[in-house]
DSSP file (Angstrom, degrees, kcal/mol; ACC not computed):
  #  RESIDUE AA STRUCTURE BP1 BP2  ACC     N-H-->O    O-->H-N    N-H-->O    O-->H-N    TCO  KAPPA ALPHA  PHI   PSI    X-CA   Y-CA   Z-CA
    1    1 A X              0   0    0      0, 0.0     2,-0.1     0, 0.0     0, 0.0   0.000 360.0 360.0 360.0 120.5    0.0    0.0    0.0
    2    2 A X        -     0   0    0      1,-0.1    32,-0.0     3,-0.0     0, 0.0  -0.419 360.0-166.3 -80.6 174.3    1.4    3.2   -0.7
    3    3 A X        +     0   0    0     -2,-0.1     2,-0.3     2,-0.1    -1,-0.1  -0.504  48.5 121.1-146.1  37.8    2.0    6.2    1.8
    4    4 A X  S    S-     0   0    0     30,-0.0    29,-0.2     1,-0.0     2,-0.2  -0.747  76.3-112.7-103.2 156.1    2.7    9.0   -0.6
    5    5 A X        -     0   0    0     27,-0.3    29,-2.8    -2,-0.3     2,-0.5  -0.518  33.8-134.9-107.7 171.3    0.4   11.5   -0.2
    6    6 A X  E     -a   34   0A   0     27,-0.2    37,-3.7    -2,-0.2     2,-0.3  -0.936  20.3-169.0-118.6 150.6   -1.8   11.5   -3.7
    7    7 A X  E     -a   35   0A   0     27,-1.3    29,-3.1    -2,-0.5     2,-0.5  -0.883   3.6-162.6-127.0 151.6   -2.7   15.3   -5.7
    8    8 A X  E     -ab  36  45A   0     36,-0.9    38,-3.0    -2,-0.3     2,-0.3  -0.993   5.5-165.5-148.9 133.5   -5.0   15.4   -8.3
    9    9 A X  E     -a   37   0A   0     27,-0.6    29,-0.7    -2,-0.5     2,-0.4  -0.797  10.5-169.8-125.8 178.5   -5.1   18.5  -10.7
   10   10 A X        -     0   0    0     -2,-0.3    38,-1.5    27,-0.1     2,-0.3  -0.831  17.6-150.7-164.4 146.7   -7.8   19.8  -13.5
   11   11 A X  B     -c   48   0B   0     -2,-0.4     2,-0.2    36,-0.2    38,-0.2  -0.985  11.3-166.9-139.6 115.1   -6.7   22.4  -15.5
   12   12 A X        +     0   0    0     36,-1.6     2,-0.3    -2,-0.3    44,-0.1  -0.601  50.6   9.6 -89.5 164.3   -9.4   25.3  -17.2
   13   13 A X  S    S+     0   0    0     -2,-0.2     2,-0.2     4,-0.1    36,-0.1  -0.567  93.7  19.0  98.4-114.8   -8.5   27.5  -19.7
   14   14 A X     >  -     0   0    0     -2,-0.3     2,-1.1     1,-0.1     4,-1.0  -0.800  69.2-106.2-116.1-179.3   -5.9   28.3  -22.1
   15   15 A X  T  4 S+     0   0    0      1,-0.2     4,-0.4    -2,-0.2    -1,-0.1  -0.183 119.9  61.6 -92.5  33.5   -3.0   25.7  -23.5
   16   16 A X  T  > S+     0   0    0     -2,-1.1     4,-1.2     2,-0.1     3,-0.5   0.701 100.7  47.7-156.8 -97.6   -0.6   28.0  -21.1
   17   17 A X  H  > S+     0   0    0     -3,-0.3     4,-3.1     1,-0.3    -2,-0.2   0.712 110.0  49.1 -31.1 -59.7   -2.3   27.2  -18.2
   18   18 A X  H  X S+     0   0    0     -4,-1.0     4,-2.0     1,-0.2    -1,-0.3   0.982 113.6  50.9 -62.4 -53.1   -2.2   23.0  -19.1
   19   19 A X  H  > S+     0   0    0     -3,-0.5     4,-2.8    -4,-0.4    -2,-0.2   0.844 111.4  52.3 -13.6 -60.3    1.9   23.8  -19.8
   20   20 A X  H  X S+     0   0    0     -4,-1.2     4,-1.9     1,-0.3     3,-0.3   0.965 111.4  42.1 -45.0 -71.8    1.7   25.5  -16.0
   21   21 A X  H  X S+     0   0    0     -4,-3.1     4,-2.2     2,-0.2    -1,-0.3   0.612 108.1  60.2 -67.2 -16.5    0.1   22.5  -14.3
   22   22 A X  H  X S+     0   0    0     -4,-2.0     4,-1.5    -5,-0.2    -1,-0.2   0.918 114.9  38.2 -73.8 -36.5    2.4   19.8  -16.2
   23   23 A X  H  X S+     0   0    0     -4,-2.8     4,-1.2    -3,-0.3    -2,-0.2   0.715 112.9  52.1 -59.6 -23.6    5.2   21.4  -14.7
   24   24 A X  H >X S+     0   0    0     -4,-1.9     3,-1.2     2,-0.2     4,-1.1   0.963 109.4  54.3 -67.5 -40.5    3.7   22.1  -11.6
   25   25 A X  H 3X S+     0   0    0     -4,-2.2     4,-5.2     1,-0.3     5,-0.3   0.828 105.5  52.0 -48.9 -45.5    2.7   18.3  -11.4
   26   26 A X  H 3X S+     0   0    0     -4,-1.5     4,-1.0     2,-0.2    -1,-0.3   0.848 101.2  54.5 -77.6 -18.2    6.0   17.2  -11.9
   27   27 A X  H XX S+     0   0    0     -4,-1.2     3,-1.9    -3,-1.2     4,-1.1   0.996 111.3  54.9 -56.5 -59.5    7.6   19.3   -9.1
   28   28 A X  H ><>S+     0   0    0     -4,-1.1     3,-2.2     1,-0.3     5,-1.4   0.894 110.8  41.4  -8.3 -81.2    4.7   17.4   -7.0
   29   29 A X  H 3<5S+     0   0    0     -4,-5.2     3,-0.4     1,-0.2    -1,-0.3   0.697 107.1  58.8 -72.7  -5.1    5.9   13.9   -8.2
   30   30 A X  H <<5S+     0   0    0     -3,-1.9    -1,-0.2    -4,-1.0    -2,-0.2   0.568 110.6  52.5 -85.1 -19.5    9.9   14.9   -7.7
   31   31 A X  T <<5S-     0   0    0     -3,-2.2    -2,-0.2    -4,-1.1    -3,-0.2   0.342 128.6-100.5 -71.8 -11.0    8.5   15.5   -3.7
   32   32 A X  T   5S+     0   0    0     -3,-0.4   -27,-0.3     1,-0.4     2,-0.2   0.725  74.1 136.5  49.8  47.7    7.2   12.5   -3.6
   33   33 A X      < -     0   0    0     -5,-1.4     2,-0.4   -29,-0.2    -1,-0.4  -0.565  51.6-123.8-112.6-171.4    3.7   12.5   -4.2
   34   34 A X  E     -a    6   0A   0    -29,-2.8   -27,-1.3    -2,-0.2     2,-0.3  -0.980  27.4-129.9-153.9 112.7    1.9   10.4   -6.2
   35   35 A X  E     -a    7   0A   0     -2,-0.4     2,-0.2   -29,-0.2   -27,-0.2  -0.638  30.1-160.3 -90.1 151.7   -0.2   12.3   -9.0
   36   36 A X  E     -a    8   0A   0    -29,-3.1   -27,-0.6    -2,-0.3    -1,-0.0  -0.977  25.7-108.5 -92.8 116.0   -3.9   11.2   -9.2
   37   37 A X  E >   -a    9   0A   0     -2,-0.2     3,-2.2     1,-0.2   -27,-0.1  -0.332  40.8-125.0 -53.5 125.8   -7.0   11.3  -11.7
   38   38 A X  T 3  S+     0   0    0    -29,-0.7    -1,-0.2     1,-0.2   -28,-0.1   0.733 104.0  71.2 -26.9 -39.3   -9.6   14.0  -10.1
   39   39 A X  T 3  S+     0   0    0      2,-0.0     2,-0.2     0, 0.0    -1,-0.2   0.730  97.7  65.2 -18.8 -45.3  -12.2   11.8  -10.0
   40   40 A X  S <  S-     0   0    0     -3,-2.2    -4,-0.1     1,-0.2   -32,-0.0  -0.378 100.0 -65.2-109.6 179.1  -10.7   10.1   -7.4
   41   41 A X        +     0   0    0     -2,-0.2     2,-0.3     4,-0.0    -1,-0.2   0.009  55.5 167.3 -44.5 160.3   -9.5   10.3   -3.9
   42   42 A X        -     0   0    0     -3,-0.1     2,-0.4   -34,-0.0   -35,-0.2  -0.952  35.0-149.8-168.4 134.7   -6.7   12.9   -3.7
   43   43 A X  S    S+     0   0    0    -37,-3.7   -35,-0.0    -2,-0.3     0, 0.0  -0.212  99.3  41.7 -88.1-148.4   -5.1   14.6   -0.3
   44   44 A X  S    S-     0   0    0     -2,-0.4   -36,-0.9     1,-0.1     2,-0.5   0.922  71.5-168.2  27.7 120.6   -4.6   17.5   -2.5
   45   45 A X  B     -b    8   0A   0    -38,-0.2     2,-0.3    -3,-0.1   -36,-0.2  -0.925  11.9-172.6-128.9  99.1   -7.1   18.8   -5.0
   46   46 A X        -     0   0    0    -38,-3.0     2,-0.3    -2,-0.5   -36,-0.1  -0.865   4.7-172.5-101.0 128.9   -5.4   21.7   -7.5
   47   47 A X        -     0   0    0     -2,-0.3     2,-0.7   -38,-0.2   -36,-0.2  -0.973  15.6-156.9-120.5  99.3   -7.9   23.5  -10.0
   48   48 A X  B     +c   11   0B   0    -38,-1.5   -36,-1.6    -2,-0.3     2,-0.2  -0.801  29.9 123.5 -68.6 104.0   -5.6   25.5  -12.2
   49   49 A X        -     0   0    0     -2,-0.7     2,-0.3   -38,-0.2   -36,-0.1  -0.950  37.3-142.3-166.7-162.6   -7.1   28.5  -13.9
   50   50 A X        -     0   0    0     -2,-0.2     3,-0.4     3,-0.1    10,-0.1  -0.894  23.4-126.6-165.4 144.3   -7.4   32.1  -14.9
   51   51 A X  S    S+     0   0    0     -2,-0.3   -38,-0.0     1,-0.2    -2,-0.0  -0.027  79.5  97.3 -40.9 -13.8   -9.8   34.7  -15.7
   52   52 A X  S    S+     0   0    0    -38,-0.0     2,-0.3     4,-0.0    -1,-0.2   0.713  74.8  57.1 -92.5   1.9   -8.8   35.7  -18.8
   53   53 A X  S  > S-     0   0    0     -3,-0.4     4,-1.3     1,-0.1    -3,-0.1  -0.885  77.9-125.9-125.1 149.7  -11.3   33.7  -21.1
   54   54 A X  H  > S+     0   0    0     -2,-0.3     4,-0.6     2,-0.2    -1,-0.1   0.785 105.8  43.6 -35.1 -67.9  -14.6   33.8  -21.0
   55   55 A X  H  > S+     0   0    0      1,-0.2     4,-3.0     2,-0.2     5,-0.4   0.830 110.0  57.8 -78.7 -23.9  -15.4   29.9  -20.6
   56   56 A X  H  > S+     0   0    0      1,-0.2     4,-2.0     2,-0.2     5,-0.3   0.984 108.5  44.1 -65.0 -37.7  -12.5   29.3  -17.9
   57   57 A X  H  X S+     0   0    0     -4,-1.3     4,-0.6     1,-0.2    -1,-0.2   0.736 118.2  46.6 -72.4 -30.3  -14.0   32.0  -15.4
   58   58 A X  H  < S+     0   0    0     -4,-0.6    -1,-0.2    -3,-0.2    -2,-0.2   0.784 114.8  46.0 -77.5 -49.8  -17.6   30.3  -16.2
   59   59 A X  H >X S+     0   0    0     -4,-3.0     3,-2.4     1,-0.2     4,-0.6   0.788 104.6  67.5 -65.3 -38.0  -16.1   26.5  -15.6
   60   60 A X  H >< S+     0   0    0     -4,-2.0     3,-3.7    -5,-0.4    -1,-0.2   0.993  95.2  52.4 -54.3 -55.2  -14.4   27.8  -12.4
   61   61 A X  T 3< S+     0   0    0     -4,-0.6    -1,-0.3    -5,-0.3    -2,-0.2   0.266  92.9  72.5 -95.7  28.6  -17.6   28.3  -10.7
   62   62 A X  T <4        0   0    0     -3,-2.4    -1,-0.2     1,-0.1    -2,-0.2   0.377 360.0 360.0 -67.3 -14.3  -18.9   24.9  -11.3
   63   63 A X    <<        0   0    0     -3,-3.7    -2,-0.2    -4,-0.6    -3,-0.1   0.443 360.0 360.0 -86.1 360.0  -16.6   23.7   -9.0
């Protein structure tokens, strides 16, 4: 059983933003966490996004 703590990310908005969170993700897994689908259990839950488009600022506040 692992004991890594698990993060799960979703990423809104523009192809800048997914860039952001694959690098952020991988500092994550170089710490030794253990990345996760959202869907599932997660101690960490990261929503990356931004304001500057229309549908991310709209998507945001479905969560």
């Amino acid at each position: 059983m692992s004991t890594k703590k698990k993060v799960a990310f979703h990423t809104l908005g523009c192809k800048l933003n997914f860039t952001e969170t694959s690098t952020i993700a991988r500092s994550f897994r170089e710490n030794g966490f253990e990345l996760t689908d959202f869907s599932k259990k997660a101690d960490f839950y990261v929503i990356n996004t931004c304001s500057v488009t229309d549908n991310a600022d709209k998507n945001l506040k479905t969560f």
